[in-house]
C-alpha positions in Angstrom: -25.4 -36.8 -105.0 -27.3 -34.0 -103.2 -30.4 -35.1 -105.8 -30.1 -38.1 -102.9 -30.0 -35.6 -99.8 -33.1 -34.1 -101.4 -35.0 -36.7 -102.0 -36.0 -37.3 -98.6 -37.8 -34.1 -98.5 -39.6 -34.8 -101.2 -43.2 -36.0 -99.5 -44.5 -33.2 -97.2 -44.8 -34.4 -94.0 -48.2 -33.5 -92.2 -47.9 -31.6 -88.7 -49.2 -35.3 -86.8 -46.9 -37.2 -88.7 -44.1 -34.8 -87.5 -45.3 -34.7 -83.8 -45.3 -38.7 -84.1 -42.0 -39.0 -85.4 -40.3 -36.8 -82.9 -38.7 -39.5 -80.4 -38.4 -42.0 -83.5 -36.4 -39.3 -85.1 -33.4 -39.2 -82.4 -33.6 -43.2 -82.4 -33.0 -42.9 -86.2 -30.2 -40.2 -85.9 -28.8 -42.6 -83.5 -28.8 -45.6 -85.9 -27.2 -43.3 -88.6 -24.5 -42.7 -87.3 -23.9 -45.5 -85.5 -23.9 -47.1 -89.1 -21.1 -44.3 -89.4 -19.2 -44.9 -86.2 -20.4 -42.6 -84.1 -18.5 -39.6 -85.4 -20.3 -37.7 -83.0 -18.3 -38.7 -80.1 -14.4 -37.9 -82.0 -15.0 -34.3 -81.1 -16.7 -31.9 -78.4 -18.9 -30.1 -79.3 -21.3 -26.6 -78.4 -24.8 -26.6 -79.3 -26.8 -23.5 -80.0 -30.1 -23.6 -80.0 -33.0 -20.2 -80.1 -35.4 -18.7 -82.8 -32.6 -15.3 -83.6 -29.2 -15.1 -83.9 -28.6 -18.8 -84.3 -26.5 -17.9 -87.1 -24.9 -15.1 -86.1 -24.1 -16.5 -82.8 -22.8 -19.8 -84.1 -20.4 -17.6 -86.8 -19.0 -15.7 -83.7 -18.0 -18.7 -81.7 -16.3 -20.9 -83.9 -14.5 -17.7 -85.6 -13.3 -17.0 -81.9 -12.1 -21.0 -81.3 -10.8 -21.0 -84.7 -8.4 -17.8 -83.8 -7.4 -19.6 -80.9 -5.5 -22.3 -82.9 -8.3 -24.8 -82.7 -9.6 -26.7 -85.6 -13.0 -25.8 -85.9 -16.3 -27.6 -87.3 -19.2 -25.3 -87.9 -22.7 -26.5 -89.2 -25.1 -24.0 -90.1 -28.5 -24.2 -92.0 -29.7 -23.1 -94.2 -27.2 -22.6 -96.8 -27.0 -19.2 -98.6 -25.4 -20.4 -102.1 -24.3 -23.9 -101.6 -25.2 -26.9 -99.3 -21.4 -27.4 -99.2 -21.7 -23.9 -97.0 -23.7 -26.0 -94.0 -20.4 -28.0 -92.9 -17.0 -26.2 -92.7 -13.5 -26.6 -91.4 -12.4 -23.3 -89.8 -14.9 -21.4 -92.3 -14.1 -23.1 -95.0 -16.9 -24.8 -96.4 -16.9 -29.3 -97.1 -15.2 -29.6 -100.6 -16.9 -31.5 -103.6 -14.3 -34.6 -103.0 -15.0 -35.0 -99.4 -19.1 -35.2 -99.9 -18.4 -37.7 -102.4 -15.9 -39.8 -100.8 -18.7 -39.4 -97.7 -21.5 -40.2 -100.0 -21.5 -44.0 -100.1 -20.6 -44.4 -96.1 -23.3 -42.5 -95.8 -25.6 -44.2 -98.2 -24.9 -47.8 -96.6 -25.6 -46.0 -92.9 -29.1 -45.0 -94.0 -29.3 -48.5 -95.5 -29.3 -49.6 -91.9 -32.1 -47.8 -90.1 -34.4 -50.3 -88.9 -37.3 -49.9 -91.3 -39.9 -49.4 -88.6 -37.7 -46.1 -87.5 -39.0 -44.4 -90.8 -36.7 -42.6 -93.6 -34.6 -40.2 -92.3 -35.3 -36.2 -93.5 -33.1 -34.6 -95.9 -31.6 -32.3 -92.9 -30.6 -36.0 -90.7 -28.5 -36.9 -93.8 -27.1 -33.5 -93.9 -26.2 -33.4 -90.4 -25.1 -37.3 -90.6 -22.6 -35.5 -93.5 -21.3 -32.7 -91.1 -20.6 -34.6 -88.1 -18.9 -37.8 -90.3 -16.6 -34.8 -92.0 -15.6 -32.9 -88.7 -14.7 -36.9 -87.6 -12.9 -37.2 -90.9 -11.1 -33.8 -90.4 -9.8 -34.2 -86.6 -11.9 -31.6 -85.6 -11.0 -30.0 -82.2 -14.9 -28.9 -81.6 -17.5 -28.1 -83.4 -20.1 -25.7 -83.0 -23.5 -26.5 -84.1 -26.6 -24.7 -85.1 -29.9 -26.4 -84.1 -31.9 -27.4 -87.0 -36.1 -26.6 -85.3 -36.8 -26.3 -81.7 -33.7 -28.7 -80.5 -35.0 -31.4 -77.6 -35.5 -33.5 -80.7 -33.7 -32.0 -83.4 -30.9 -34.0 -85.3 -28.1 -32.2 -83.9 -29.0 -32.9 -80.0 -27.4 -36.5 -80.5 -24.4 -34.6 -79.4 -23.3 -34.4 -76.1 -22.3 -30.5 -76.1 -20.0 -29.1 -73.7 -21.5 -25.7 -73.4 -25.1 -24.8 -74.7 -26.5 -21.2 -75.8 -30.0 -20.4 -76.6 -30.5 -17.3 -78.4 -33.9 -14.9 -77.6 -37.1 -16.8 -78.4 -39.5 -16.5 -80.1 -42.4 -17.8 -82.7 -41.1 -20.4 -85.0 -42.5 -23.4 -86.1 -45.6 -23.4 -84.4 -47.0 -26.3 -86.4 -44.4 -28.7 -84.5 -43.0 -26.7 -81.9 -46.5 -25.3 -79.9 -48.5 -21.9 -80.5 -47.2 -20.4 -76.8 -43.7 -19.1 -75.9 -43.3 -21.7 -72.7 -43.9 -24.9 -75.5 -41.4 -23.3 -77.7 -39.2 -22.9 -74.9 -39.2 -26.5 -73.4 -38.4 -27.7 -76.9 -35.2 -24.9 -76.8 -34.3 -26.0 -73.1 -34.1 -29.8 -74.0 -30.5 -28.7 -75.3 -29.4 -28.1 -71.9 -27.1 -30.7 -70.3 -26.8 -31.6 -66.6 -24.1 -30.6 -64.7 -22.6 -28.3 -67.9 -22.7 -24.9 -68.8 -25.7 -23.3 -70.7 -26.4 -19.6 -71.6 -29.4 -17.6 -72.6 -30.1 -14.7 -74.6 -31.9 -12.4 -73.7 -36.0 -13.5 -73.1 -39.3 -12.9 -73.0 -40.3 -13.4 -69.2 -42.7 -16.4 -70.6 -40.0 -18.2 -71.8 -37.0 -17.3 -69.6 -39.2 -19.0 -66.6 -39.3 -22.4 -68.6 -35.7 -22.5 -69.5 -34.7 -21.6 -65.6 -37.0 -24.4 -65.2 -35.6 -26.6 -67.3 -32.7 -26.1 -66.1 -32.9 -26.5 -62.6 -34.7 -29.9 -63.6 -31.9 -31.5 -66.1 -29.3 -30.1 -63.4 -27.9 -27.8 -65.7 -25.5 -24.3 -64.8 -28.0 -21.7 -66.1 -26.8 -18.0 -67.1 -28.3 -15.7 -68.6 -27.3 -12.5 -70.8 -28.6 -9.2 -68.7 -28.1 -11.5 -65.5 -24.8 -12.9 -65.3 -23.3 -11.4 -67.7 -23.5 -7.5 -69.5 -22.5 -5.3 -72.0 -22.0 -1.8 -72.9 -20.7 0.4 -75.6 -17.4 1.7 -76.0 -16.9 3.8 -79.3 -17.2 1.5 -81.9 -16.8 -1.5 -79.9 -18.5 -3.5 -76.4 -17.3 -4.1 -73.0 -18.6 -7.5 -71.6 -18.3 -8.1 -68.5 -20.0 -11.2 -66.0 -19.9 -12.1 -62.0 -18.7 -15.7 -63.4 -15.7 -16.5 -61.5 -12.4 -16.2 -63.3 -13.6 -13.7 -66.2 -12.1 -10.5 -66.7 -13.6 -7.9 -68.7 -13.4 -7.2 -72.3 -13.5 -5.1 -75.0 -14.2 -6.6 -78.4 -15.1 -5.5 -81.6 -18.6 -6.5 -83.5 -18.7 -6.0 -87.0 -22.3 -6.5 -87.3 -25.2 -3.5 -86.9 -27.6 -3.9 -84.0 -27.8 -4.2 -80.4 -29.3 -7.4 -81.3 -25.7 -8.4 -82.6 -24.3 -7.0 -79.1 -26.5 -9.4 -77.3 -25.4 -12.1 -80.0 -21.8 -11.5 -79.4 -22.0 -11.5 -75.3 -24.2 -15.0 -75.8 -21.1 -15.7 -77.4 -18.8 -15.0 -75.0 -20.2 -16.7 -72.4 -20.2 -20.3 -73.7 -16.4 -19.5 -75.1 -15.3 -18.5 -71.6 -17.2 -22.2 -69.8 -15.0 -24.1 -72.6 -12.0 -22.5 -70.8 -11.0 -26.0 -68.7 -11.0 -27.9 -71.7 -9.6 -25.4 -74.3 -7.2 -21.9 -74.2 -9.8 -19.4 -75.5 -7.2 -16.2 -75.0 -9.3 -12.6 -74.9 -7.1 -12.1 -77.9 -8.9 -14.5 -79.8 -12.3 -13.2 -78.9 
């Protein structure tokens, strides 16, 4: 089976054919999963987008959700061990029956991409796989990691209710743009209007675009050193914000680094905008 996933990486693809393909490619993510159902829309979902601390950011807020009684989808990328690592179920990672019990759905779905929309890449088919078995498992939300840049990555067919972008920086400057601002307005197209989005910490270069962006798509903008804080206390943080209705907090962060800190306040910020749709006690954060 994942001989099949891979497969579709198998040519390299040149840096024009990538650039060419880039509004194809959400037409063909779009024509997966409609050949699936649109799983996509069974569940809400947070997008998290940024060049550091995707990961790190992603494993804090579904660990929070997850302690607050909701079932949780997480897709990361990439894998450490195992593909089956990239979609899990409240951290625990897609079993070897579900992917195969997935497989042919999935196979007939990419059977019916229009041909002139190209073959999908070996990361569509894995996020067509994630967002079929979070459908599959009655996931409450998911949280999902943003494959490369994220205005026309796989995963921004969902319609998230919160978006975070981590700090930015250089990353896939073949596709993405040799200056912080292009990088950025790839990051920003994540950004929803009228919905909740947070930022990392930025370099000024790229915190003007996404305040741009932002004010643009009609999206509510905060930012980490802005809106919202944090300081040390012992072997723990205190976050704190001006958003109305947060109180202060103290949480624990595993993790070395102020780098984390900043991680886990991106964190918080997101988990605190879900608040009128879910019950994200402090407790759980």
């Amino acid at each position: 089976m994942l001989d099949w996933v891979w497969s579709f990486s198998t040519r390299p693809r040149t840096a024009d054919e990538l650039t060419a393909q880039r509004v194809a490619k959400l037409e063909r993510m779009r024509a997966l999963l409609a050949g699936l159902g649109q799983p996509q829309q069974s569940f809400p979902s947070v997008l998290v987008a940024g060049t550091k601390g995707k990961g790190s950011t992603v494993a804090m807020i579904s660990a929070c959700l997850s302690a607050a009684g909701l079932r949780t989808g997480r897709y990361t990328s990439p894998h450490l061990v195992n593909w089956r690592e990239r979609a899990c179920v409240d951290a625990q990672p897609i079993s070897v029956d579900a992917v195969l019990n997935l497989a042919e759905p999935i196979r007939r779905a990419v059977d019916l991409i229009p041909r002139q929309l190209g073959a999908p890449t070996t990361f569509e088919v894995g996020t067509a796989f994630a967002l079929a078995y979070f459908a599959q498992q009655r996931a409450d939300v998911a949280v999902l990691e943003v494959g490369t840049g994220g205005r026309f990555d796989a995963t921004n067919v969902v319609d998230p209710l919160a978006a975070a972008i981590t700090p930015i920086s250089y990353d896939h400057t073949a596709t993405l743009g040799e200056s912080l601002s292009e990088i950025a307005w790839h990051k920003a197209g994540i950004m929803r209007a009228g919905r909740p989005a947070v930022a990392g910490p930025q370099p000024e270069e790229a915190r003007l675009v996404l305040e741009r962006e932002a004010d643009l798509v009609g999206a509510h903008l905060e930012e980490v050193g802005r809106d919202w804080r944090w300081s040390s206390s012992r072997d723990a943080i205190r976050v704190e914000s001006s958003q109305p209705g947060f109180q202060a907090l103290t949480t624990g962060v595993a993790l070395l680094g102020d780098h984390q800190r900043d991680n886990a306040t991106t964190a918080v910020a997101p988990l605190h905008a879900l608040q009128p749709h879910f019950a994200v006690p402090s407790a759980a954060i």
